[in-house]
N, C-alpha and C positions, 0 to 999 in steps of 0.2 A: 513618361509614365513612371520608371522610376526615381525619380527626383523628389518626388514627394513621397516616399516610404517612409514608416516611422523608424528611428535609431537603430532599434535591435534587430530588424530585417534587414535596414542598410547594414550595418558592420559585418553579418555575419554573410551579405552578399558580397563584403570587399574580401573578407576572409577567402571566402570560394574564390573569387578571381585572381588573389595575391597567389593560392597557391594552384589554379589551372596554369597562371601565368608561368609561375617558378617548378612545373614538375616535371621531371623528363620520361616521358614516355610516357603511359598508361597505365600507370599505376593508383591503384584504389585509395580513396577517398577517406584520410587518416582520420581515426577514431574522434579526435575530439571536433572535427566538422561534421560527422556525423552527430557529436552530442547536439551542436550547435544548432545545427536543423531541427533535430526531433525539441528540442528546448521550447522552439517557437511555433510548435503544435498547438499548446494551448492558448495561446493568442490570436493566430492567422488559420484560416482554411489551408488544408494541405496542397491542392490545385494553387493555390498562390508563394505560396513558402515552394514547392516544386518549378514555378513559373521563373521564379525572380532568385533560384538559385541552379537552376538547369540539372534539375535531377529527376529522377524519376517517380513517380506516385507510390509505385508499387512497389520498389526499392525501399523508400521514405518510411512504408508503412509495415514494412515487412521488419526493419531496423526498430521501429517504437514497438511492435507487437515483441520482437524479441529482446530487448531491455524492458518490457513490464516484467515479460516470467521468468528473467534472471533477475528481477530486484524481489527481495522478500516484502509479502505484504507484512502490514504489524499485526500482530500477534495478541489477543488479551493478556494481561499480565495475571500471573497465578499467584496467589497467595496461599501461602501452605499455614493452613490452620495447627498449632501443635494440641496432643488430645488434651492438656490441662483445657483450653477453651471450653469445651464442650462439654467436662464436667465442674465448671464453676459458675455457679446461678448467679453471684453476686456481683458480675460485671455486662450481666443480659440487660439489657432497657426494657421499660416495661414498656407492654403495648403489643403489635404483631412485630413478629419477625418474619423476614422474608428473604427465600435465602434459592441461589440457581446452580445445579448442579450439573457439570457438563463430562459424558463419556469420553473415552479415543474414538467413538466410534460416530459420535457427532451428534447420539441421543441427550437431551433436555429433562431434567425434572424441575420445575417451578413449583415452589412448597410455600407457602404461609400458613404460620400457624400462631397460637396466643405464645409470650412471652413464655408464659408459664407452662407450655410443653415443650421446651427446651430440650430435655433429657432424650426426646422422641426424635429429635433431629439426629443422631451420632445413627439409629438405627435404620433410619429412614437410609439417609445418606449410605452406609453400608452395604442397605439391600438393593441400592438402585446401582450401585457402583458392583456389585457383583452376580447382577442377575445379565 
């Protein structure tokens, strides 16, 4: 059965056994064989990746939930507008402008407007950012 595994399930099964073989006593399952495992989540079912390295499900799944919410998700990148932008008309494109403004608090404003009321966007912005 195991003989035909693909590569990266085999290595990281000889992994496990080079070091069941070499540990003394019952000592826990060093961090980078834990990467090892949870690695091959998103390839194999966990019921098999548990099977074919003698570990636990619950263990397995408990180690991935806890390395997602210590990894930071990304982030949008912010660009900081400086106010010259907002009052110089002669680098607006013509046509609409469409622009999203987001609180700390997680509220949305979605504005479209003509090119040509530009000057209304600094107060827009303002009043949604301080209301």
């Amino acid at each position: 059965m195991s003989s035909c595994l693909p590569d990266d399930l085999t290595r990281t099964r000889v992994m496990f056994e080079q070091w069941r073989a070499t540990r003394t006593g019952r000592g826990k399952i060093p961090e980078p064989l834990w990467q090892a495992a949870i690695a091959l989540q998103d390839r194999y079912p966990v019921g098999q990746i548990c099977r074919e390295l003698h570990l636990c499900d619950t263990d397995l799944r408990a180690r991935s939930r806890a390395l997602q919410a210590a990894s930071p998700s990304p982030s949008p990148t912010f660009v900081a507008l400086p106010p010259e932008a907002f009052a110089s008309p002669a680098v607006i494109p013509p046509g609409e402008i469409r622009l999203v403004w987001e609180r700390a608090d997680g509220t949305r404003l979605h504005v479209c407007l003509p090119a040509s009321e530009w000057a209304q966007a600094e107060s827009l912005c303002l009043a949604f950012l301080h209301s």
